[in-house]
N, C-alpha and C positions, 0 to 999 in steps of 0.2 A: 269218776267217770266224766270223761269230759262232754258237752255242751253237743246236743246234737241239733242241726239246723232242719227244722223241714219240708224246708223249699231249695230249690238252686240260688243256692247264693250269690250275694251281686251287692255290689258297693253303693248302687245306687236306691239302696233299701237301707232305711234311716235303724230299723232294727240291729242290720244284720250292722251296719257301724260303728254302732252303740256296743253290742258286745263284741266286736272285733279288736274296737278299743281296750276296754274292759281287759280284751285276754291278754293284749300285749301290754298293758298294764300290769298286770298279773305275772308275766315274764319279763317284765321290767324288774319288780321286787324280788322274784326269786334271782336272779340276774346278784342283785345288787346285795342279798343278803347270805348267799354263795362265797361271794369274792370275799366282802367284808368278812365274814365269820370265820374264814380261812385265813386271814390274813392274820384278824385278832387273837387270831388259834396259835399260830407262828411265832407272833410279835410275844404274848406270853409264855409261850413254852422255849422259845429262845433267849428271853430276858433282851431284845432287841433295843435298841436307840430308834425307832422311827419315829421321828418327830413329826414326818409328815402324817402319819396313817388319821392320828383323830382328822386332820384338815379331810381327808379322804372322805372319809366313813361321812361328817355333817355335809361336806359338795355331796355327797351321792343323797343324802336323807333331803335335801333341799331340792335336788333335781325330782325324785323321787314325789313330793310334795307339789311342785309345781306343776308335775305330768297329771296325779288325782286332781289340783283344783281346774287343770283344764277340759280335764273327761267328765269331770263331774258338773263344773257352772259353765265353763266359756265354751265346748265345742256345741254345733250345730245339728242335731239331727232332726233335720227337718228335711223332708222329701225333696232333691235335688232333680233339675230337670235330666232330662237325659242327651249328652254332649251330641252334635252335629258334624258331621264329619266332609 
């Protein structure tokens, strides 16, 4: 079930941020472990030569890693003013 918000949502609510991030974090891994599993699926049931795919599979697990340590220590949610137009 996914995640219901309840209030009107708005960017400039450190909450709604925080798991906004979260979920496309979240769809970042299924994203990436989709593709990967299929491919790995392929590459053994074909007896393929991809010598690129393990380079593939650790870039996405590193990208993957770097997106969690930014949601998790470096982004900011702390109450942003509200822009001026």
């Amino acid at each position: 079930m996914p995640p219901r918000w309840p209030r009107k949502p708005d960017r400039n609510d450190p909450e709604y941020r925080k798991i906004d991030d979260r979920m496309n974090f979240a769809l970042h891994v299924a994203i990436a472990a989709t593709i990967n599993s299929g491919l790995w699926f392929f590459h053994i049931l074909k007896d393929t030569s991809w010598e690129w795919l393990p380079w593939l599979t650790v870039s996405w697990l590193v990208i993957l890693l770097v997106h969690l340590i930014y949601i998790s220590a470096i982004a900011n949610y702390t109450e942003t003013p509200p822009k001026s137009t």
